[in-house]
N, C-alpha and C positions, 0 to 999 in steps of 0.2 A: 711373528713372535712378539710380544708385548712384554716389555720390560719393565718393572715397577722398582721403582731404584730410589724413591725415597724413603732410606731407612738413616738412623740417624747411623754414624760410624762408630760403636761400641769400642772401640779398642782405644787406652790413650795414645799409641802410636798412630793413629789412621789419620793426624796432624799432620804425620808427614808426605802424606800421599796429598793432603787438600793441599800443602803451602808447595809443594815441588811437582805440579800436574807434567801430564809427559806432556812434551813440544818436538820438535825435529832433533833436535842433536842431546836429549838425555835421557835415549830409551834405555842405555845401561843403570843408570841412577835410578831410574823412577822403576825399573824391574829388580831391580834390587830391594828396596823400600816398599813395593805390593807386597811381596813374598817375606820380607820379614812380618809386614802385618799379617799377611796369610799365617803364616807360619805361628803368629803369637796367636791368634784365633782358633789354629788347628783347622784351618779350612782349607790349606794347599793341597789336599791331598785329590780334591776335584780338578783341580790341573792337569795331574798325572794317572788320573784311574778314571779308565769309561764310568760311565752312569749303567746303573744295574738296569738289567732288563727287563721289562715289563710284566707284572709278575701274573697268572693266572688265579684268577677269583677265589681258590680255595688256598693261596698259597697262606701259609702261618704268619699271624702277626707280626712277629719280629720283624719277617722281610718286609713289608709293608713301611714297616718303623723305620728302615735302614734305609729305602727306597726314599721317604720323607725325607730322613735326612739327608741322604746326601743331595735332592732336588733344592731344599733348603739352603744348604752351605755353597751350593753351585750359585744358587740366585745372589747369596751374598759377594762372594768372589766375584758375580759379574758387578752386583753394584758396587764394590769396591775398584774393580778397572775402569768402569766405566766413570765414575762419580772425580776418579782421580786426571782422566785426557782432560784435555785442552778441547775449549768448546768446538771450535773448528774442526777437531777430528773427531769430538762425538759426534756434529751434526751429520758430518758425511758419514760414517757409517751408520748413524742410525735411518737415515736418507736410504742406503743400498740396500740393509737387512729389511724393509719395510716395504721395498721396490716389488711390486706384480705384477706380472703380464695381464691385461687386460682382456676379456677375450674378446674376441674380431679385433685385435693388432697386430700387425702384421710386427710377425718377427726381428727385420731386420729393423725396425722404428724401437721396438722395445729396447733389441740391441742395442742400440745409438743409445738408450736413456742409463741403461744399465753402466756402459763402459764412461760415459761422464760420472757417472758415481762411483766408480771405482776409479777414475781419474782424479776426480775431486778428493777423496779418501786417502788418495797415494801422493797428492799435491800437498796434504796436511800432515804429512809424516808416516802414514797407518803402510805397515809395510807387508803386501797381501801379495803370499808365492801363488805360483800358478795351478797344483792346485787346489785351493784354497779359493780361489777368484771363480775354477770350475767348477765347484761346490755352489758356490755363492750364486752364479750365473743361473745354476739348473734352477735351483732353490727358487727363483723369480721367476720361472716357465709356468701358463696354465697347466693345470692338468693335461689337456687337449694336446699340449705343444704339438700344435696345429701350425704349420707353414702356410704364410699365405705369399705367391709370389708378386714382387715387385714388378 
C-alpha cells in the first residue's frame, strides 16, 4: 500500500497534532486531539464506518462520487495519524506494512523478519492486538504461501 501523506494540514487545529505527536505514554492526549481535528474536518466518520463496496461499472454516479469520497477523507485521516506519530513509530510501521514475502523464502526466515517489525513497532509504542498482528502477518505472505521446510 503506498501512502502519500504530503498534503499540507487544512485545518487551523491540525497545530495540535504537529506540536503533541503521539510518543509512549500520551496515546489518550494525542487520540483525543486527531478526533477533534477529525471531527472539525468531518472526516471521523472513516474511523467508524467500512469503506463502501466496490461498486459494479454500471453502478450510478452518485455512488462512485460517495465511493471517491469517502477513499478521499480515509487518505486524509491516515495522513493526519500518521503525519501526527513520532518518527520511530511511523518508521516501524511503515517498515511492517511495506514487509513482503519474497518468493523462494522460506517461511520461517520471512517470519523472523516480520515479528522484528512488529517488535520494533511494539518497542515504539504502536500498540498492535493479536488480531491485528494476524491480519498484518497474512497481508506479508506471497500469494503462493508456499512452505519451504527448514
Amino acid at each position: 500500500m503506498n501512502y502519500r501523506c504530503k498534503i499540507k494540514m487544512s485545518s487551523p487545529l491540525s497545530v495540535i497534532l504537529t506540536q503533541n505527536k503521539l510518543t509512549d505514554e500520551n496515546f489518550n492526549d494525542w487520540k483525543r486531539n486527531l478526533l477533534i481535528v477529525l471531527n472539525f474536518e468531518k472526516h471521523s466518520f472513516v474511523l467508524t464506518q467500512p469503506r463502501p463496496p466496490t461498486l459494479a461499472i454500471d453502478a450510478p454516479d452518485r455512488d462512485f462520487v460517495a465511493l471517491e469520497r469517502w477513499d478521499n477523507f480515509d487518505l486524509s485521516a491516515m495522513c493526519y495519524i500518521r503525519t501526527s506519530m513520532s518518527n520511530a513509530k511511523t518508521d516501524a510501521i511503515k517498515c511492517l506494512m511495506n514487509c513482503r514475502q519474497k518468493v523462494g523464502t522460506p517461511i520461517k526466515e520471512h517470519m523472523m523478519t516480520v515479528m522484528a517489525y512488529l517488535s520494533e513497532a511494539q518497542a515504539n509504542g504502536a500498540e498492535i492486538d493479536a488480531a491485528v498482528r494476524a491480519i498484518l502477518i497474512h497481508q506479508t505472505l506471497t500469494h503462493f504461501f508456499g512452505f519451504q521446510l527448514s
